[in-house]
C-alpha positions in Angstrom: 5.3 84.9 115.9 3.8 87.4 113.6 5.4 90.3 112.4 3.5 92.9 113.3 3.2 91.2 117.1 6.7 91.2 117.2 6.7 95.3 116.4 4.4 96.3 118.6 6.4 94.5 120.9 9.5 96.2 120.3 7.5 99.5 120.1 6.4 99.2 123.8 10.0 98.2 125.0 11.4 101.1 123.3 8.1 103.6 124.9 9.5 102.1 128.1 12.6 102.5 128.3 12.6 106.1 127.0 9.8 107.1 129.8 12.5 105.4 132.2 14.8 107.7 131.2 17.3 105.0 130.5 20.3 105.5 128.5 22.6 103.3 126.6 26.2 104.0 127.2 29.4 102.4 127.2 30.6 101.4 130.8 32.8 103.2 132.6 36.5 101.5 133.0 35.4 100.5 136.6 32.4 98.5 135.2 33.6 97.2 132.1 35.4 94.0 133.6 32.4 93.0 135.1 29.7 94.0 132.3 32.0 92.3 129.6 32.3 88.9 132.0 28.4 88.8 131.5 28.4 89.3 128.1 31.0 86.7 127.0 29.1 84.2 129.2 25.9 85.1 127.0 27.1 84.9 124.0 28.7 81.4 125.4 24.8 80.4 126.0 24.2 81.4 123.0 26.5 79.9 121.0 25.8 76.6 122.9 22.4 76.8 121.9 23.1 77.3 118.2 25.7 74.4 118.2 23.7 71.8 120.5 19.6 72.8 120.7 17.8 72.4 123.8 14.8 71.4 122.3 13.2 70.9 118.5 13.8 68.1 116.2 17.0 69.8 114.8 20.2 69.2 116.3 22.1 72.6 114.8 20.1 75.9 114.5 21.1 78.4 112.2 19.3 81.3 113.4 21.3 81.6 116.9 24.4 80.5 115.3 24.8 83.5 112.6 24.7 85.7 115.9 27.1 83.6 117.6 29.3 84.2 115.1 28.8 88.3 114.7 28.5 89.0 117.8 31.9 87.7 119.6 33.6 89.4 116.3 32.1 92.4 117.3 33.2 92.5 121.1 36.5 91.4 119.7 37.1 94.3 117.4 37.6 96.8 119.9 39.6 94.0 122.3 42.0 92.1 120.1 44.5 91.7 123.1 41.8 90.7 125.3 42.0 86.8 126.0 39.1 85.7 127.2 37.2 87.4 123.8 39.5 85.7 121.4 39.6 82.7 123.3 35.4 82.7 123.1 35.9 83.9 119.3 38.6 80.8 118.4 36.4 78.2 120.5 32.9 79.5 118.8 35.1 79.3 115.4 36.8 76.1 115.4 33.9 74.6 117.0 31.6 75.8 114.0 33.8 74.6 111.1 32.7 71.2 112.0 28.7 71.7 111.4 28.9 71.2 107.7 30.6 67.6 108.5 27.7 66.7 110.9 25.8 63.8 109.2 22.0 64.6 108.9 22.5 67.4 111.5 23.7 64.1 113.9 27.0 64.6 116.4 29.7 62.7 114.2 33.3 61.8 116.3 36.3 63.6 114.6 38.0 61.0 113.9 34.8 60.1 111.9 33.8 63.3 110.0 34.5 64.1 106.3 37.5 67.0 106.9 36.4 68.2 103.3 33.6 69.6 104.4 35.1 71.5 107.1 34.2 75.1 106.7 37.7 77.1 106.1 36.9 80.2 106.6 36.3 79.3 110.1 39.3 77.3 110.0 41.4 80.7 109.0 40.0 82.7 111.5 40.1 80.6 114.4 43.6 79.9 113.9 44.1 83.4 113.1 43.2 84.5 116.4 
């Protein structure tokens, strides 16, 4: 999509929700347990689509996965002792330190992938968690 498609897009959203009168808060403590149930099982989706695509020729996609990795760090920041968000965050991580050993973007067993080519920071921070 074109750049400047995509701003005027964004540009009405934004005109749209300010003539709505809409805010963006934090929830309140009553809400959050529900709000943040919906968010981890977003950032599931998309960290399932980044790991496995549902359609193209490519088996990994980059673009979903570098959100799939900030965006579970940055729900976990403010809930370290939260275990559903770590256990999203050490899944999504230890899950992701095998794309580098994936031959020509292919599923490879474990037993059959190349361990060197694990990626350890993800290694660190998964076990980390």
């Amino acid at each position: 999509m074109p750049e400047a498609t995509m701003t005027r897009r964004i540009t009405r959203a934004k005109e749209s929700i300010a003539a709505a009168g809409a805010a963006f808060a934090p929830p309140s403590a009553e809400d959050r347990p529900a709000r943040l149930r919906v968010v981890l099982q977003v950032l599931y989706l998309i960290f399932n689509e980044g790991y496995v695509a549902s359609s193209g020729d490519q088996l990994h996609r980059v673009e979903p996965s570098e959100e799939e990795v900030r965006l579970p760090r940055d729900v976990h920041a403010p809930l370290p002792g939260d275990g559903e968000v770590t256990g999203l965050l050490y899944a999504e991580r230890a899950a992701g330190l095998q794309a580098a050993a994936r031959r020509g973007g292919q599923l490879v067993p474990l037993a059959e992938q190349d361990r060197r080519k694990w990626t350890v920071p993800h290694i660190v921070e998964g076990w980390s968690r």
